[in-house]
C-alpha positions, 0 to 999 in steps of 0.5 A: 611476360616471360617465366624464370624460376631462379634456382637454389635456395631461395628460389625466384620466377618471373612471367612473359612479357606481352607481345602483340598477337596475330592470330589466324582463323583456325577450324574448330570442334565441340568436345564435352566434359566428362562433369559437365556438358561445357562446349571446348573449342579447339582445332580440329584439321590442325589441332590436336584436342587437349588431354586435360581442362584447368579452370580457373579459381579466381581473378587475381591482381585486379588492382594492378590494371592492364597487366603486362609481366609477373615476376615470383621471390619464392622465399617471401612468396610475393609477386611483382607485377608490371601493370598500369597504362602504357608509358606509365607502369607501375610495379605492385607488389602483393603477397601469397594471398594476392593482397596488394604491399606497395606499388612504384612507378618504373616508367616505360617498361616491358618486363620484370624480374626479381632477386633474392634481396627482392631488387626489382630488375625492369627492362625497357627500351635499350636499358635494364633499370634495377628498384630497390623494395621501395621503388629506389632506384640502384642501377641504370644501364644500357643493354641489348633491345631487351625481349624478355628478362630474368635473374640467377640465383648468383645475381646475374641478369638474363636478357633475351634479345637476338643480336649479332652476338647471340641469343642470350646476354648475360649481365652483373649488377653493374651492367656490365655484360659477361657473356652472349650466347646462342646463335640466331637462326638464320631465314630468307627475310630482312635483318630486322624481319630474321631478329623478329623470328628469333625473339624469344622468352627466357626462364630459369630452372631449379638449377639456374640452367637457361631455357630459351623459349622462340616465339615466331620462329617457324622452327619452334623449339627450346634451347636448354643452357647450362648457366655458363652458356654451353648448350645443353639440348634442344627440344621441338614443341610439338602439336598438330596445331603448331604444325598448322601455325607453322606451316602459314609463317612459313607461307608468309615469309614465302611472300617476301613481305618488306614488312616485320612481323608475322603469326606469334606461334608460342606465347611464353614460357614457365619453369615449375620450381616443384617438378622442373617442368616447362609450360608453354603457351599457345595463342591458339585461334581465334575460335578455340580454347587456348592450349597449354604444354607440359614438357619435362626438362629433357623435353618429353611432352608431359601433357596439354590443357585447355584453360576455362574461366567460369562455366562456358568461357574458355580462356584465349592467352596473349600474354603469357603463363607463370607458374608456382608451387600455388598454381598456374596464373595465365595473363589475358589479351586484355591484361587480366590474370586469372590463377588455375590450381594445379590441385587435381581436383581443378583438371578434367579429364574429356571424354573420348566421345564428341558432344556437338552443339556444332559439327566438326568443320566442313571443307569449303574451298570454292573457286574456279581459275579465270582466263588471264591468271586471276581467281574467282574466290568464293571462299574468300567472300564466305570468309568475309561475312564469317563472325568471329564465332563461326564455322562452316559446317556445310558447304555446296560449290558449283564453277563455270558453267554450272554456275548460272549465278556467275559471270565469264565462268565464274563460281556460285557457293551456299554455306552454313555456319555454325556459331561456336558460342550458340549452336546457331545456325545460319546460311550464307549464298554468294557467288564470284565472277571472272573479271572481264578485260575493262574496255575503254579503261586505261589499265592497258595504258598504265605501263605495266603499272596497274597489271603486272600479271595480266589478270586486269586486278591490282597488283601489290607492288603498285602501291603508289598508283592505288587508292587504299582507304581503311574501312571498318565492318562495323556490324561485323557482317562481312563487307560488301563493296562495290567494283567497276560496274558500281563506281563512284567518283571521288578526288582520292588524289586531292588534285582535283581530279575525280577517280572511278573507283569502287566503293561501299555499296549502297545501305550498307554498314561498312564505313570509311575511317576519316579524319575532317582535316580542314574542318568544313565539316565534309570529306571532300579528298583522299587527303581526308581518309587514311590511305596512300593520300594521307599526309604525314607531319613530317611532308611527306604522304603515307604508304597505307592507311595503317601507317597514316593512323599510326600517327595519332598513337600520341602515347604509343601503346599501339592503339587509338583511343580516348587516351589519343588526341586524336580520337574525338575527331576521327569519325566514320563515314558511311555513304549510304547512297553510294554517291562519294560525297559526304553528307549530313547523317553519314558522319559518325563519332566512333563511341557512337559506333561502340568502338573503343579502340583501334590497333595500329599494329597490323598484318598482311591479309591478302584478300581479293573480294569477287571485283578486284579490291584487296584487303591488304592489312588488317588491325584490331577494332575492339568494341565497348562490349569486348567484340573484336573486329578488323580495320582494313587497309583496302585498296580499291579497284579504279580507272587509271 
């Protein structure tokens, strides 16, 4: 959802449209209230703690569904909001009290705006269509891919969306396009990969100057235009946090992934009619309460917040924040609105001191460089079984030789973690070997194919040669596979030859995501897995287990669910005697696992557990019960 504030009398604003968040592990502390003793989670090495807490009133717009933009007519005091499910929004209307007027569908949307007249202006895929109060349309005309929408007081139309030809195309009612502006910054990446970190949300201040928000740009910043499209200023956001999510797209560009795509490090923006102010959302970690910046319209950081629904939950934005004269009103990850007063009675103040349930985070970097270029990883399997509420609060680490637990110079590691939500606290040994050079294995003789670097792992430039399986943690324990000294054999490439490959262990929870293509009732191939065997409908075979999925995504909301023909077929394969063939009791439906759905939109991980196999993408899995956990696409060690 993007905000605009429509200057003039009357006034207009609008929300943030949804982007799909990214979100990394971030380190967290405990800080206290001065009210109450409520646990704020917040970043600690690369955070800064927030100066204020908002809690929320109430939950607002209930009725709208799956929220994804709000837009404000300050002269009526109603609110347009774009909810209902993919590929059928709906537009609601409500009133000052958030009482439900009318609703009308729009269609395929991702954002709205609204006029004077209270025309409601729609953005979709390559077009803007203009409703009249009834849902009528009035105008239907192609633009720019629009990211993000907004009105001036004169009725020109805003739409945010990085071309050629600027940042900011303004349009009139008929459609035709009057100005462009803004110039895309330019970054070592793909043309499609450099427009994706120039998305940005567009808002309207009290004087119809324009504010462009960036959302993924590794230089966040915003640009202020005058309503003719002179550049007005520019101004940073800025935190220690920001610094952190920063520095990791920066490193994820480094990669040269041929991916698009990357950590969303602003949600959206938001201009308070009343002060002319600029909010700005985080998306802040997966651990932490999500922030919220105040800055002035010369860009001078005003203040920070933390958001709180209830007593004890901190609330995580993934939309986006609209902001009126009534309050502030923040769209969830899971399209619920909550509103925050601005009243100061609602903002409290922290104490300087920290009341812990959990200690601030420890330092637990544990590994150790092998002979050939390869790294035995501790953290990276501390990682692994980490929960999604936990630190690590304590941590010993011993490499080479003082590390008996090991092999060829390994490393040996004891963590404690600390679950945010709980306090409780728990310990975790592992330890990673040196990967010695397979004897009697073809990696030697796969010209260069298998092992570019010399450290006998796979590399990712060789995905055509890789068995990439997706697998779900479904207890959500860290997973825990098998390499070369644990095999199984398994046809991954369905041509009637077995591999030596790793696999699951033994017992253990971790699952194949697997469909029963010719319905015998087993799994038998590569073919059935979602993987680099996978066929796609149009002939040709998928690339990763991630893109074979997709596929099922019938309505194309970016996830797998019952609303997917597929979703009844697909089940979870746990092999829990380790063998490679499927058996009776091993095949499980999803619901069965409490799972409700699985993302399809997804991003690199780079993970190498202690045998070799890499966790190259991961997904979003949400449970009935609001857990959240990853699908992986994991290529597995083999024999080549």
């Amino acid at each position: 959802m993007r905000n605009n504030k429509l200057g003039g009398s009357p006034a207009l604003r609008k929300g943030i449209i949804f982007m799909p968040w990214l979100g990394p592990p971030v380190k967290s502390r405990r800080l206290a209230f001065v009210v109450a003793v409520i646990p704020l989670l917040y970043p600690a090495q690369h955070g800064e703690a927030p100066e204020r807490l908002l809690r929320a009133s109430q939950q607002v717009f209930a009725e709208a569904g799956e929220v994804r933009a709000l837009a404000y007519l300050d002269r009526e005091k109603h609110f347009y909001v774009l909810g209902g499910l993919p590929h059928r929004r709906e537009v609601f209307l409500y009133d000052r009290r958030h009482h439900m007027l009318n609703r009308f569908f729009v269609g395929d949307a991702t954002d709205i705006a609204t006029d004077a007249q209270g025309r409601t202006y729609v953005a979709g895929d390559h077009r803007i269509t203009i409703f009249d109060r009834r849902g009528r349309v009035l105008n239907s005309f192609p633009a720019p891919p629009p990211e993000s929408l907004a009105v001036l007081s004169d009725g020109r139309i805003v739409i945010g969306s990085p071309t050629a030809e600027g940042l900011v195309h303004i349009y009139d009612l008929s459609g035709r396009r009057l100005a462009s502006f803004g110039t895309m910054r330019e970054f070592r990446a793909s043309a499609a990969q450099n427009r994706w970190l120039n998305i940005g949300d567009v808002a309207v201040g009290r004087r119809d100057e324009i504010y462009y928000i960036f959302m993924h740009s590794p230089e966040p910043s915003i640009l202020k235009f005058s309503p003719d499209g002179d550049l007005l200023a520019e101004f940073e956001i800025r935190g220690k946090w920001v610094r952190y999510i920063v520095q990791r797209q920066w490193e994820s560009l480094a990669m040269e992934s041929k991916g698009v795509g990357g950590f969303h490090i602003v949600a959206g923006g938001s201009v308070d009619a009343a002060s002319g102010h600029i909010w700005v959302a985080l998306p802040g970690s997966e651990m932490s309460g999500e922030v919220v910046h105040e800055y002035s319209p010369e860009g001078l950081k005003i203040g920070e917040y933390a958001l709180l629904i209830g007593s004890r939950k901190l609330l995580r934005i993934a939309k986006g924040i609209l902001v009126t004269e009534g309050g502030i009103y923040v769209v969830t990850s899971e399209g619920r609105t909550y509103l925050f007063p601005k009243a100061a009675s609602s903002v409290v103040e922290l104490e300087s001191e920290e009341v812990e349930n959990c200690p601030p985070p420890a330092d637990y970097s544990c590994s150790n460089p092998c002979a050939g270029g390869s790294l035995a990883n501790c953290k990276a399997d501390v990682d692994l079984h980490k929960g999604p509420n936990d630190i690590v609060i304590g941590s010993t680490c011993a490499v080479g030789a003082d590390a008996p637990q090991s092999t060829n110079g390994g490393c040996a590691q004891t963590v404690t973690f600390c679950d945010l939500t709980t306090g409780k606290r728990s310990t975790y040994s592992t330890s990673a070997n040196c990967p010695p050079r397979p004897e009697g294995r073809a990696y030697a003789n796969c010209d260069d194919r298998i092992d570019n670097d010399g450290d006998w792992l796979v590399d990712y430039d060789d995905e055509d040669y890789l068995a990439s399986p997706i697998l779900i943690d479904v207890a959500g324990d860290g997973f825990h596979l098998a390499g070369l000294s644990e095999p199984v054999l398994f046809d991954f490439d369905a041509n009637g030859t077995p591999l030596v490959m790793g696999w699951t262990r033994a017992g253990e929870d971790d699952a194949f995501l697997v469909l029963d293509r010719d319905g015998d009732g087993e799994i038998t191939t590569g073919r059935e897995l979602f993987g680099n065997a996978t066929p796609l409908s149009g002939g040709a075979i998928a690339k990763h287990g991630l893109m074979a999925l997709a596929e099922g995504d019938q309505n194309g909301d970016g996830w797998i669910d019952a609303r997917d023909g597929i979703w009844m077929r697909l089940r979870l394969w746990r092999d829990a005697n380790h063998n490679g063939m499927s058996e009776s009791g091993e095949l499980h439906s999803l619901p069965s696992a409490g799972i409700e759905r699985i993302g399809v939109e997804f991003r690199e991980s780079r993970r190498r557990d202690a045998h070799g196999n890499v966790f190259r993408y991961r997904s979003k899995v949400i449970f009935a019960d609001g857990r959240e956990r990853f699908a992986y696409d994991v290529l597995l060690v083999f024999v080549h």
